[in-house]
Every structure is written in C-alpha cells, then in structure tokens.
FIGUKOL-426844 format. One line per 3 residues: number of its first residue (from 1); their letters; for each residue y, z, x of N, C-alpha, C, O. Coordinates in nm, 3 decimals, padded with zeros to 5 digits, always signed. Atoms other than C-alpha are relative to their C-alpha. Layout:
// residues N
NUM) a) Y Z X Y Z X Y Z X Y Z X | ...
// end
This chain:
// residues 64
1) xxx) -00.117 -00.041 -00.074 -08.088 -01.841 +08.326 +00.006 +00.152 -00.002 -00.045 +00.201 -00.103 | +00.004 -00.075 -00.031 -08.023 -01.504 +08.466 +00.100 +00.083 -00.114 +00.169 +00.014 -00.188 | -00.075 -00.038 +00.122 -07.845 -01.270 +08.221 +00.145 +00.020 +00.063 +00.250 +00.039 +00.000
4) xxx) -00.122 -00.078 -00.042 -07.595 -01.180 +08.466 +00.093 -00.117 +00.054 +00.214 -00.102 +00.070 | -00.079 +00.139 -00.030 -07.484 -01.540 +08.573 +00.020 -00.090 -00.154 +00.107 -00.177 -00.165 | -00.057 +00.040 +00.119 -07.516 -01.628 +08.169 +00.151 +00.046 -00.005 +00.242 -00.031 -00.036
7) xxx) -00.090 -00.065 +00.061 -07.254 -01.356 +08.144 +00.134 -00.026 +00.077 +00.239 -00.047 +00.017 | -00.069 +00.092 -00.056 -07.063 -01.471 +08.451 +00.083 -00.113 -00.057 +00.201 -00.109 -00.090 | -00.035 +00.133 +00.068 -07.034 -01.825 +08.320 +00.073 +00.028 -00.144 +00.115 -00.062 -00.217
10) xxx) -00.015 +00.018 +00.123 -06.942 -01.736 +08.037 +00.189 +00.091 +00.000 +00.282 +00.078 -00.079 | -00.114 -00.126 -00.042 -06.650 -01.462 +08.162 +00.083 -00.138 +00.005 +00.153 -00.165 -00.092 | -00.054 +00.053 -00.079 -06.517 -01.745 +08.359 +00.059 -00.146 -00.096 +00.165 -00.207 -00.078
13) xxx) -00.051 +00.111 +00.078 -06.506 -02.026 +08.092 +00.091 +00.067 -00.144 +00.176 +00.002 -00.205 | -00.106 -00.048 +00.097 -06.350 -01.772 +07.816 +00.149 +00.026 +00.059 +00.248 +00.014 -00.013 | -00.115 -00.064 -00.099 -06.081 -01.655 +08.080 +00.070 -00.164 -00.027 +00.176 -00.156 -00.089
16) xxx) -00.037 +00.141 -00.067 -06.007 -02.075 +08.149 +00.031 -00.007 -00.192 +00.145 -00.038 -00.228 | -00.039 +00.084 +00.147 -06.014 -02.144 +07.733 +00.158 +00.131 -00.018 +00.259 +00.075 -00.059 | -00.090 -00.100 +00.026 -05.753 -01.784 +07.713 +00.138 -00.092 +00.042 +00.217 -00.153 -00.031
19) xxx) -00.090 +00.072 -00.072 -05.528 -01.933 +07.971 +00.045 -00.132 -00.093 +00.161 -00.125 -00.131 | -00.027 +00.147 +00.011 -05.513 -02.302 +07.835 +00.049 +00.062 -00.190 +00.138 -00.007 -00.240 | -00.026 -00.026 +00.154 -05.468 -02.147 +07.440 +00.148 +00.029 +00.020 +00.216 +00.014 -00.082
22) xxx) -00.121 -00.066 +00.029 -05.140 -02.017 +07.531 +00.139 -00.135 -00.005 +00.261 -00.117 -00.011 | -00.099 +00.133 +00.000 -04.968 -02.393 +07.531 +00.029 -00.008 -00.131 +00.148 -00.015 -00.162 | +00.009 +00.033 +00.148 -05.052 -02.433 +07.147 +00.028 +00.114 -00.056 -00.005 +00.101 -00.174
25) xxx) -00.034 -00.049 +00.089 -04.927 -02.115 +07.027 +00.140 -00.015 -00.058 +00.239 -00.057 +00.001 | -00.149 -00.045 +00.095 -04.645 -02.049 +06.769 +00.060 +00.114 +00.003 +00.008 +00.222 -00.026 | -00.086 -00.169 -00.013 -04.362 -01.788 +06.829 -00.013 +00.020 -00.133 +00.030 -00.058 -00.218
28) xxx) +00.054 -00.066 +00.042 -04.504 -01.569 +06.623 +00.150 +00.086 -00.072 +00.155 +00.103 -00.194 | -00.133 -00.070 +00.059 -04.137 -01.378 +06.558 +00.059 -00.139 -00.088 +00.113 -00.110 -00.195 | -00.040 +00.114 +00.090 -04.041 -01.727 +06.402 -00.066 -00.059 -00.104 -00.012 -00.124 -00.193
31) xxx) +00.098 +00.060 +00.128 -04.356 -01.816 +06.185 +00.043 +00.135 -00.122 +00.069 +00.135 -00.242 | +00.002 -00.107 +00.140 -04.328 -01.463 +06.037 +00.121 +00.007 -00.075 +00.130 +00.024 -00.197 | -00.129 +00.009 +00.137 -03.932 -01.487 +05.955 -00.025 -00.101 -00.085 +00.009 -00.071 -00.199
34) xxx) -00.012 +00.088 +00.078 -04.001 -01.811 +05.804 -00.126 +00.027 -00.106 -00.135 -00.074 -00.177 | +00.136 -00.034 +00.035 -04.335 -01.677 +05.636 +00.091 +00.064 -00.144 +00.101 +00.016 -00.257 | -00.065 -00.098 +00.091 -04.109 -01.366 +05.469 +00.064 -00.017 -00.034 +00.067 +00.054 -00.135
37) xxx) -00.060 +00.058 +00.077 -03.831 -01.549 +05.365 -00.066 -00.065 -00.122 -00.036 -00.037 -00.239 | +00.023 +00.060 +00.104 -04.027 -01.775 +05.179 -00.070 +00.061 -00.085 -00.080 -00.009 -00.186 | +00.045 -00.071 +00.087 -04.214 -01.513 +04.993 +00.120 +00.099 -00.092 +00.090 +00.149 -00.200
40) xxx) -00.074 -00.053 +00.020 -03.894 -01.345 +04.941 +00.104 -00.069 -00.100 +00.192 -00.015 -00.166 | -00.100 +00.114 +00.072 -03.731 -01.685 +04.778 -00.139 +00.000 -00.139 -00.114 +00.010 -00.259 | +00.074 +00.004 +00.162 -04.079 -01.701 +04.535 +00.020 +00.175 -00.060 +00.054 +00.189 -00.177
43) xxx) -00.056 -00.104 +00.100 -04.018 -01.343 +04.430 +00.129 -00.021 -00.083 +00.117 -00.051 -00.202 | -00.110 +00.095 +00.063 -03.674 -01.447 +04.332 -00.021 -00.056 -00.102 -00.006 -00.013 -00.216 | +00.031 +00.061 +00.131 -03.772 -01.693 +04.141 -00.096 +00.044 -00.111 -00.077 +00.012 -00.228
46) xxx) +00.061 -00.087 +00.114 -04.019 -01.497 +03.951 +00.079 +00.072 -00.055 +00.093 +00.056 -00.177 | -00.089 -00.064 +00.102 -03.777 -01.264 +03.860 +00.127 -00.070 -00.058 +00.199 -00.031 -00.150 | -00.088 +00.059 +00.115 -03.553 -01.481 +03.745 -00.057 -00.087 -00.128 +00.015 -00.114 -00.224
49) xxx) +00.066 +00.044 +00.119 -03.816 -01.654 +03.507 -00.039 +00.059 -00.078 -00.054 +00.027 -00.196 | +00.051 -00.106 +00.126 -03.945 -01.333 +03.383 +00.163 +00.053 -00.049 +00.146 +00.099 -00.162 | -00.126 -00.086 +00.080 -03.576 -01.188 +03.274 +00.036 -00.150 -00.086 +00.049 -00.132 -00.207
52) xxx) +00.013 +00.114 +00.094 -03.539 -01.566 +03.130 -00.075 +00.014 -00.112 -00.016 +00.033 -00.219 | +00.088 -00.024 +00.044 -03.826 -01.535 +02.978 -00.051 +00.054 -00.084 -00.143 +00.023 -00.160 | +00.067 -00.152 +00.054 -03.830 -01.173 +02.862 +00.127 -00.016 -00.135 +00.132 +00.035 -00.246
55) xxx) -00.183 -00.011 +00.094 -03.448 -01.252 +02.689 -00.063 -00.022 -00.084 -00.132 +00.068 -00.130 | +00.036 +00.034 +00.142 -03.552 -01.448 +02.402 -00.094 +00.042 -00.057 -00.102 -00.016 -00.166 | +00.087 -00.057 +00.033 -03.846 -01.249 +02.332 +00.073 +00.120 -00.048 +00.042 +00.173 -00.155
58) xxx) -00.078 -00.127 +00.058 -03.619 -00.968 +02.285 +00.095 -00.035 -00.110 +00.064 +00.002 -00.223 | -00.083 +00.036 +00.065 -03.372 -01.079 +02.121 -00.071 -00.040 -00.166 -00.012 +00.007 -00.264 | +00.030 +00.027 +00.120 -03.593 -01.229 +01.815 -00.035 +00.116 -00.020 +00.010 +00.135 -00.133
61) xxx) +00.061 -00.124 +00.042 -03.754 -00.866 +01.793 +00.131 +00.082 -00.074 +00.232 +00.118 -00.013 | -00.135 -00.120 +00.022 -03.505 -00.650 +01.596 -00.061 +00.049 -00.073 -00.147 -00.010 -00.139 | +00.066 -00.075 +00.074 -03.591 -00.344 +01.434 +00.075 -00.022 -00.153 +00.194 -00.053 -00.155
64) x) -00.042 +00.022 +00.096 -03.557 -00.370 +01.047 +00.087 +00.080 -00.040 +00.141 +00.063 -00.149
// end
C-alpha cells in the first residue's frame, strides 16, 4: 500500500474513532470534584488518627 493512502486511511478512521469517543466520556469538572473531595475526606481522616494516635504517646512520656 502506498504510504500516502496508508496515511489517508488511517487520517480518516482516527477522525471517525475521535468523533464516536466523545459519547463515552465523563464530565471531567465532575470526576475531578468527586476525585478531590475524596482525597480531601482521606486526609481528614489521617489527621485525625495521627493526633489520636500521637495523644497517648505523649502523654505516657513525661519528663522526670
């Protein structure tokens, strides 16, 4: 095959898969709020396990 009708064919079937991809995407402004919230809810909870955590560790330490 000719390089320039490979490249053709090939223009013409990426263009046709571009087009048809845009049914199956995800609003993208809605994956990411829900993305950053939920990283925002496990930070949270990390810091509330490490100050849990960190308390009673302190607390047995006292200087003599």
């Amino acid at each position: 095959m000719h390089a320039d009708v490979h490249h053709l064919l090939h223009t013409v079937a990426a263009a046709e898969l571009h087009s048809r991809a845009g049914e199956f995407r995800l609003p993208r402004a809605g994956l990411r709020t829900r993305v950053g919230w939920a990283l925002v809810e496990v930070g949270l909870r990390l810091t509330a396990q490490g100050r849990d955590a960190a308390a009673p560790r302190a607390a047995a330490v006292r200087p003599a």
